[in-house]
C-alpha positions as a Markdown table, in Angstrom:
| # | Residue | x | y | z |
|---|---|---|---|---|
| 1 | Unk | 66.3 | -50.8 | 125.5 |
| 2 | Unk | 70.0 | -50.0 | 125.9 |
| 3 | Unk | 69.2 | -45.9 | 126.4 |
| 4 | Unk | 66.6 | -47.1 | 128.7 |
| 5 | Unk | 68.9 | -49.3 | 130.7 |
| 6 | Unk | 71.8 | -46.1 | 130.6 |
| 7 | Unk | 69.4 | -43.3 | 131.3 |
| 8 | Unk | 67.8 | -45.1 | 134.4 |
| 9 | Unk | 71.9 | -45.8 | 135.7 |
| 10 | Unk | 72.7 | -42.3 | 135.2 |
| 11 | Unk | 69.3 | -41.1 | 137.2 |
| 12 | Unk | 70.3 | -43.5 | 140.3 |
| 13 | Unk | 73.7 | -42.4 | 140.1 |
| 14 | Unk | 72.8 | -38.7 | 140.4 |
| 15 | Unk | 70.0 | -39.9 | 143.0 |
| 16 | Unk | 73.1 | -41.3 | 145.2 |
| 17 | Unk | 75.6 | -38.1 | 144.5 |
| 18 | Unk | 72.9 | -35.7 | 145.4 |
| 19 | Unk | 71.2 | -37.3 | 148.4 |
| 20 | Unk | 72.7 | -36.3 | 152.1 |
| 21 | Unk | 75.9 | -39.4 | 153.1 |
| 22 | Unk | 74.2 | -41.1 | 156.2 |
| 23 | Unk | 70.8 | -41.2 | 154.2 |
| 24 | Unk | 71.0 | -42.1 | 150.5 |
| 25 | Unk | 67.7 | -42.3 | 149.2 |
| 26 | Unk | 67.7 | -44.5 | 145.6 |
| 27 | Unk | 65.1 | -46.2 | 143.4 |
| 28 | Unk | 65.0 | -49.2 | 143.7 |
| 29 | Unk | 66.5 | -51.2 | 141.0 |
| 30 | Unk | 67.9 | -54.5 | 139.3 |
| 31 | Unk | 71.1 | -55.3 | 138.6 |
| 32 | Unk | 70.2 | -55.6 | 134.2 |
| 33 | Unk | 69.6 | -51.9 | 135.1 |
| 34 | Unk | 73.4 | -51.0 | 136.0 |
| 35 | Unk | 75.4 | -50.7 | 133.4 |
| 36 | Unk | 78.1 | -49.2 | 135.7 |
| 37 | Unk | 78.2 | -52.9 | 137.1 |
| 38 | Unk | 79.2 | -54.4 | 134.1 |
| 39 | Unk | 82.4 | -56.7 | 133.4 |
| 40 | Unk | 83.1 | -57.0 | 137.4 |
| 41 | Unk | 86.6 | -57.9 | 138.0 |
| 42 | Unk | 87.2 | -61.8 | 139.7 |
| 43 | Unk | 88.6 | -60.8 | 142.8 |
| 44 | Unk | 90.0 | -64.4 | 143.5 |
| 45 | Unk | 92.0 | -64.5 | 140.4 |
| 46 | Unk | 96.0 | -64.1 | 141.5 |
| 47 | Unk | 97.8 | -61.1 | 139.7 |
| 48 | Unk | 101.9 | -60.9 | 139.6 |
| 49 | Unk | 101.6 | -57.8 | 141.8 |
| 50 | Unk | 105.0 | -56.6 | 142.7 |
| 51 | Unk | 103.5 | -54.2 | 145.8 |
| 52 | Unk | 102.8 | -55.0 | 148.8 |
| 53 | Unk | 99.3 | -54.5 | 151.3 |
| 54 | Unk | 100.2 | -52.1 | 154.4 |
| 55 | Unk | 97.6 | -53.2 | 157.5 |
| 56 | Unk | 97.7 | -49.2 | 158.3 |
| 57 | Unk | 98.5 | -46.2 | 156.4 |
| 58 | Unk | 96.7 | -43.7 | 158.2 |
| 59 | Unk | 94.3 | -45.9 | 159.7 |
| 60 | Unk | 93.5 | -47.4 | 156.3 |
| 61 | Unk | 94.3 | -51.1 | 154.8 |
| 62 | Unk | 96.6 | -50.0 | 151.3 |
| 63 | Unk | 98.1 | -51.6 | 148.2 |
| 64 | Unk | 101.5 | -49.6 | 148.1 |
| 65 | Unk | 103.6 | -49.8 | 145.0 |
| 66 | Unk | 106.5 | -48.2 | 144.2 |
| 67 | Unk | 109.8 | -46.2 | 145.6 |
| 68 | Unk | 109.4 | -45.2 | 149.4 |
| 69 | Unk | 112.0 | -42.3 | 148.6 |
| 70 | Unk | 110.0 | -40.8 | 146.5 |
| 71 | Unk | 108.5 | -37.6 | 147.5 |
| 72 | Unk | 105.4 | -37.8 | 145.5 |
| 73 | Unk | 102.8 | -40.0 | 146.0 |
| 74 | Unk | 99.9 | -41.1 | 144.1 |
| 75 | Unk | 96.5 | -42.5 | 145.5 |
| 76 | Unk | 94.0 | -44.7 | 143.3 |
| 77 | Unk | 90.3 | -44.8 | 144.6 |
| 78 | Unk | 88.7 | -47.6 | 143.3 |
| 79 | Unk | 85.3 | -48.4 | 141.9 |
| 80 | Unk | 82.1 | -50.7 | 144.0 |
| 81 | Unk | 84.4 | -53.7 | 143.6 |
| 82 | Unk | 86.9 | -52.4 | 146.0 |
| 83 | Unk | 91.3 | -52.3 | 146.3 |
| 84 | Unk | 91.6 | -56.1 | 145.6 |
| 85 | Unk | 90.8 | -55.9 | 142.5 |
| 86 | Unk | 93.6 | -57.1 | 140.2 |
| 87 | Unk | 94.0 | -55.0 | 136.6 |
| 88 | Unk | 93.5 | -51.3 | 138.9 |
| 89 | Unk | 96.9 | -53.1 | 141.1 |
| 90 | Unk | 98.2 | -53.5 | 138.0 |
| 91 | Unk | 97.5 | -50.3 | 137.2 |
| 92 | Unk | 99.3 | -49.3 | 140.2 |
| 93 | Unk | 102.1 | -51.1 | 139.4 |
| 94 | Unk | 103.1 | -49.3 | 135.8 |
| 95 | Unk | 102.1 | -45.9 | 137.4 |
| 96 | Unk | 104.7 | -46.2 | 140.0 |
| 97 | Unk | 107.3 | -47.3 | 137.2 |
| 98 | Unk | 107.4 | -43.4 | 136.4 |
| 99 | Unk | 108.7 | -42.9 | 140.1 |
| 100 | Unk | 105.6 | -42.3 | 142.5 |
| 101 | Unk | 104.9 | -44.5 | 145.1 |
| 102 | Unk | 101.5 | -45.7 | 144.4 |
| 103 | Unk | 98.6 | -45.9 | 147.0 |
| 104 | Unk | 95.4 | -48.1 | 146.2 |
| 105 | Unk | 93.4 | -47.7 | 149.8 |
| 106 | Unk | 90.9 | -50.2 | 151.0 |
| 107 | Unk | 88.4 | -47.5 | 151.2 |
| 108 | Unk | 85.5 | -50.0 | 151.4 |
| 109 | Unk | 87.0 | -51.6 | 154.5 |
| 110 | Unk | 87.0 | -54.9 | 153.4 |
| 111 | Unk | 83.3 | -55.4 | 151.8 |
| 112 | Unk | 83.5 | -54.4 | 148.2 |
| 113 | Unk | 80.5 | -54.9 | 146.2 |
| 114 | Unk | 79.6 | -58.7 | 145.0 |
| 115 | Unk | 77.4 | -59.7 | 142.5 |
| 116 | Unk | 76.7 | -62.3 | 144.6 |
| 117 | Unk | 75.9 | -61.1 | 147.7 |
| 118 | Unk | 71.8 | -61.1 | 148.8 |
| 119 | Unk | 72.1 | -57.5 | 149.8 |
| 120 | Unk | 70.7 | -55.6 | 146.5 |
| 121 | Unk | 73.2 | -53.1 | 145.1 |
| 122 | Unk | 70.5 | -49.8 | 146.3 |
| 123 | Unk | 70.8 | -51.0 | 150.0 |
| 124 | Unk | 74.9 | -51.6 | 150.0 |
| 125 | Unk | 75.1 | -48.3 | 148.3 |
| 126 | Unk | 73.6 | -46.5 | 151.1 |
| 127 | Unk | 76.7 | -48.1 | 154.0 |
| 128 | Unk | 79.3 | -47.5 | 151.2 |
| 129 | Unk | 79.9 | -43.1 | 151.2 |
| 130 | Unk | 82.4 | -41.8 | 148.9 |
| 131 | Unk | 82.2 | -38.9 | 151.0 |
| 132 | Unk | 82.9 | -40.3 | 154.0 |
| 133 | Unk | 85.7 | -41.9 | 152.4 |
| 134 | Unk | 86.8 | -39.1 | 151.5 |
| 135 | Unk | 87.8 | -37.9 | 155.1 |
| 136 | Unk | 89.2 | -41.1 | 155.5 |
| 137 | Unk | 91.6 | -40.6 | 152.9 |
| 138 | Unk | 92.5 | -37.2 | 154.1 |
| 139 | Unk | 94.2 | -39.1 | 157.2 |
| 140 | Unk | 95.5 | -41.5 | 154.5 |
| 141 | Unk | 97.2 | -38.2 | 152.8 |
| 142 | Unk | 98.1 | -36.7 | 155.9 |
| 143 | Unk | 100.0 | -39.8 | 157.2 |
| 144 | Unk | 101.8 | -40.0 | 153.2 |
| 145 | Unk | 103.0 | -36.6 | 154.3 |
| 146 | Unk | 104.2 | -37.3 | 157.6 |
| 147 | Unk | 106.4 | -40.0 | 155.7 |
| 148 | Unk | 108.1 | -36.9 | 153.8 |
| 149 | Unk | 105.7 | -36.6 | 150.6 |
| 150 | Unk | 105.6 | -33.3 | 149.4 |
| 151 | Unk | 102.2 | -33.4 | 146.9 |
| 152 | Unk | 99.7 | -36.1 | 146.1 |
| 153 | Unk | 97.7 | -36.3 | 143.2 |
| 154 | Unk | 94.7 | -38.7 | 142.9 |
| 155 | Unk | 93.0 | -40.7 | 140.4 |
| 156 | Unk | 89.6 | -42.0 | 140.7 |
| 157 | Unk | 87.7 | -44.5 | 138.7 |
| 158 | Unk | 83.6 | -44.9 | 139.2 |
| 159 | Unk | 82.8 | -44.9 | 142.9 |
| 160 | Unk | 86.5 | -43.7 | 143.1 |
| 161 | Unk | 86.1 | -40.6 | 141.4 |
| 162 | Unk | 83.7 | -39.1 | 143.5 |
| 163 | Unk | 86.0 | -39.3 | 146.2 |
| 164 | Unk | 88.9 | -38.0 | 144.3 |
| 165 | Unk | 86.7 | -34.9 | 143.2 |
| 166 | Unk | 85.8 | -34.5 | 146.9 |
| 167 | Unk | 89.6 | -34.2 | 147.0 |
| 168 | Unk | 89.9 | -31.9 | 144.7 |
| 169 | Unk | 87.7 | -29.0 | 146.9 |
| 170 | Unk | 90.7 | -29.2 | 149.2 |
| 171 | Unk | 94.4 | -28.1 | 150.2 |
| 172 | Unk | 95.4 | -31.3 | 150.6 |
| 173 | Unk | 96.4 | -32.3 | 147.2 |
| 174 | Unk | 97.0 | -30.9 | 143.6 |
| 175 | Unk | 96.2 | -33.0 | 140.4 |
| 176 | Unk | 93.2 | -35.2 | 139.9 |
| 177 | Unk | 92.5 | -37.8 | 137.0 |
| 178 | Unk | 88.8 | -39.2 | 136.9 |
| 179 | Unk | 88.0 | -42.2 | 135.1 |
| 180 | Unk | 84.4 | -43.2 | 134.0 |
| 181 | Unk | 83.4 | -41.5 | 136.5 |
| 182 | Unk | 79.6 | -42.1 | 139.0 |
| 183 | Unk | 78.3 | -40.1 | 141.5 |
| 184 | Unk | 79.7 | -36.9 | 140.3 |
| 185 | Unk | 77.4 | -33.6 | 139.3 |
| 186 | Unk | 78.0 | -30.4 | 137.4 |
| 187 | Unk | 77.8 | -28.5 | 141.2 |
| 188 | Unk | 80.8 | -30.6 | 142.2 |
| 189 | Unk | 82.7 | -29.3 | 139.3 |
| 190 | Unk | 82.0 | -25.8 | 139.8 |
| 191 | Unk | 84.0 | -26.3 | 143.5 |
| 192 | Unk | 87.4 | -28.3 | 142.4 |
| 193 | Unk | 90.6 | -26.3 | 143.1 |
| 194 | Unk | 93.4 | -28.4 | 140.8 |
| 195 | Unk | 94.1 | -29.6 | 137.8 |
| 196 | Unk | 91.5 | -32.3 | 137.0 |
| 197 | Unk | 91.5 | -34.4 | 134.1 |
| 198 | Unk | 88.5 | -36.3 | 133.1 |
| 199 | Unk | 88.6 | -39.5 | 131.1 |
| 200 | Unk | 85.1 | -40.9 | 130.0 |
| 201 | Unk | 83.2 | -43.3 | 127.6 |
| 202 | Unk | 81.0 | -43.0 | 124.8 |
| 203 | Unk | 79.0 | -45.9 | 125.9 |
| 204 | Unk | 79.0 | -44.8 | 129.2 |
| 205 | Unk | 75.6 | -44.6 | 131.5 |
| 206 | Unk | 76.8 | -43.3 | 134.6 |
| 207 | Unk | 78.5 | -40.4 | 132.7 |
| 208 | Unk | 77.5 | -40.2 | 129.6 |
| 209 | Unk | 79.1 | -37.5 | 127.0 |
| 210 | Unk | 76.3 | -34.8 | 127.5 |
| 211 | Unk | 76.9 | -34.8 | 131.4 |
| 212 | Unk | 80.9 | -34.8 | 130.4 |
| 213 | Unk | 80.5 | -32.0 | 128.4 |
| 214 | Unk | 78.9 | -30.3 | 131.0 |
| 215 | Unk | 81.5 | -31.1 | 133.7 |
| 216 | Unk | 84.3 | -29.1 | 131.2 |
| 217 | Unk | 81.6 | -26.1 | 130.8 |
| 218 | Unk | 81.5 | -25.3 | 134.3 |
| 219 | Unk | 85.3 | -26.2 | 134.9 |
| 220 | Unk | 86.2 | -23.6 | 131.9 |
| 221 | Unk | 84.1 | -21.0 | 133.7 |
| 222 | Unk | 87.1 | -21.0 | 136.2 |
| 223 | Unk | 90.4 | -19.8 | 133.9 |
| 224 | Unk | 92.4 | -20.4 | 137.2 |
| 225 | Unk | 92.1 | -24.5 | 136.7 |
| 226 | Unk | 93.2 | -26.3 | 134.0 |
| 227 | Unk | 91.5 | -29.0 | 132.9 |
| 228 | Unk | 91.3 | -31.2 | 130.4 |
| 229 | Unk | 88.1 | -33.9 | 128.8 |
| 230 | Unk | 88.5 | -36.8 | 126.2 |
| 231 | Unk | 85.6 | -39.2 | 125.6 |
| 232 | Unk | 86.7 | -42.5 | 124.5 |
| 233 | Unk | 84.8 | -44.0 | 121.2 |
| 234 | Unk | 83.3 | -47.3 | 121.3 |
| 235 | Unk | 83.6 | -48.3 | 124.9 |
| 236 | Unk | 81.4 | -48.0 | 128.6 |
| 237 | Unk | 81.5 | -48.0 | 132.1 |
| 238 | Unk | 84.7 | -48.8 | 133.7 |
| 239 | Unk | 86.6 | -49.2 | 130.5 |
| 240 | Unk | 90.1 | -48.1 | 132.4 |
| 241 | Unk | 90.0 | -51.1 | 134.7 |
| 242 | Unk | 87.2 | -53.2 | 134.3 |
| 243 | Unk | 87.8 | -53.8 | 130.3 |
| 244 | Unk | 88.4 | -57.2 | 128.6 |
| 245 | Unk | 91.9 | -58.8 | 128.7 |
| 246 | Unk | 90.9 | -61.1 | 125.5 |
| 247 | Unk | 90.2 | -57.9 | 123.7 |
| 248 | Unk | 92.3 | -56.0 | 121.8 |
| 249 | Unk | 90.8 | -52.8 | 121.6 |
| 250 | Unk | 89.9 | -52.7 | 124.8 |
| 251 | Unk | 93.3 | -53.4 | 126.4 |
| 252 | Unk | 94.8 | -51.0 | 123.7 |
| 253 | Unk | 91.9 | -48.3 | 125.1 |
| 254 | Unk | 92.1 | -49.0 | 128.7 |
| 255 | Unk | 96.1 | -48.7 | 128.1 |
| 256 | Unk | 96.0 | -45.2 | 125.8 |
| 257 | Unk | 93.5 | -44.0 | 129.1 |
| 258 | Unk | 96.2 | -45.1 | 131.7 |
| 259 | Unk | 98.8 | -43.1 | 129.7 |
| 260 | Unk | 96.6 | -40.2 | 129.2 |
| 261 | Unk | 96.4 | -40.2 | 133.2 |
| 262 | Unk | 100.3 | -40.8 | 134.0 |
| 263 | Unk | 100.5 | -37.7 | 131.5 |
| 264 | Unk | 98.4 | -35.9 | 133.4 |
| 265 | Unk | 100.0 | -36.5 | 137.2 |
| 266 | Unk | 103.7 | -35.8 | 135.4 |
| 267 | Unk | 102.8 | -32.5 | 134.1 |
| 268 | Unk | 101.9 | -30.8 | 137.4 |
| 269 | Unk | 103.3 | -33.1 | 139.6 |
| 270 | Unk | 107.0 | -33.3 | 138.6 |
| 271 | Unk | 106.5 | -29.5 | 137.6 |
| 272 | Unk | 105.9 | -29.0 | 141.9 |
| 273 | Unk | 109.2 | -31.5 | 142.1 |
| 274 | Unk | 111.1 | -29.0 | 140.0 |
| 275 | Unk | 109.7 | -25.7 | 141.8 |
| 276 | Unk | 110.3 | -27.6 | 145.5 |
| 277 | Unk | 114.1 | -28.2 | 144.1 |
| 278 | Unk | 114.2 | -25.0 | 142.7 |
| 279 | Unk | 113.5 | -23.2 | 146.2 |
| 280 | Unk | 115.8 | -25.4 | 148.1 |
């Protein structure tokens, strides 16, 4: 039942990643099916966030965190459950303790994805394009740059990393961390241009291992990008900010992954820092 329930996740998943953005064509399925679902975050609960939401960065509604003097920037796509949600501001918040400002975008404009909601996940999926979103965070960038950042990296988690791997065909930034990642194919991996790190589960339906391992085949057929792959024992889908705060491996997991991403984003991030010092 459980490889069932993962294999027919992964198959929508694909269905959605593959089909043209205005006209997502998906089976039609229940929400026992999605594993990628699982563990949504309460939206309503109040966090100790220490940023602060910005009505319009680059036409875009944004969680900021962090030091506006900073000249690197850092932007966090979220998964279906949207920018609100309170461990990935959290997230935000240690990530910009290493000296980023930190950008979570409202990249579903205000209508995450609710359990609740009479619309059936299939149908909200088809009004909810990570790759339109993706041009909309290109303005989001371009406006980050305006206010005197010199390079942007971008991590993505589910829904999210679809739209940072968009990102990642493009000049406009250079490091990527995906996290549990949906949506994404073995084609898309054959077109990124940075550094891209991916972070997945073991449990995981909407990636699982085989698919990750082909992701760092067709990234190691191009020497010119680093990358780097670690599948995480004994966890699922969205188990980097969707995990259990009452559990101890997971928070322990979901921390080690958040590391492993800040790790990444340092290496080639304060390495441009020291080159953009270097030439002045």
């Amino acid at each position: 039942m459980v490889r069932s329930s993962l294999l027919t996740c992964l198959l929508f998943l694909l269905a959605a990643a593959l089909a043209p953005a205005s006209r997502l064509v998906l089976p039609t399925l229940t929400r026992s099916h999605l594993s990628c679902l699982d563990n949504p975050p309460d939206l309503t609960a109040v966090g100790n966030e220490a940023g602060e939401i910005v009505h319009d960065l680059g036409g875009l509604q944004a969680y900021v965190m962090g030091s506006r003097s900073s000249t690197h920037a850092i932007v966090l796509a979220s998964d279906y459950y949207g920018f609100q949600a309170p461990k990935l501001r959290k997230i935000a918040d240690q990530v910009a303790d290493e000296g980023y400002l930190v950008v979570v975008p409202d990249l579903l404009h205000g209508d995450p994805y609710n359990d609740e909601a009479k619309i059936p996940f299939e149908e909200w999926i088809k009004t909810h394009s990570p790759v339109e979103a993706t041009e909309k965070t290109k303005a989001l960038i371009a406006a980050l740059k305006e206010q005197g950042m010199s390079a942007v990296g971008v991590g993505g988690y589910c829904w999210g990393a679809k739209v940072a791997v968009e990102l990642s065909k493009s000049s406009e930034i250079e490091v990527v961390v995906i996290l549990h990642p949906s949506l994404v194919t073995v084609d898309d991996m054959k077109e990124v241009q940075h550094p891209i790190e991916i972070l997945g589960a073991e449990l995981d339906g909407a990636s699982p291992p085989p698919l990750l391992h082909q992701f760092e085949q067709a990234l190691d057929q191009n020497k010119r990008i680093d990358n780097f792959v670690k599948i995480f024992p004994g966890v699922g889908h969205g188990f980097a900010s969707r995990y259990d705060a009452n559990d101890p491996f997971a928070v322990e997991t979901a921390e080690e992954a958040r590391k492993d991403m800040v790790t990444w984003f340092n290496k080639y991030l304060k390495k441009h820092q020291e080159l953009s010092l270097h030439e002045s």
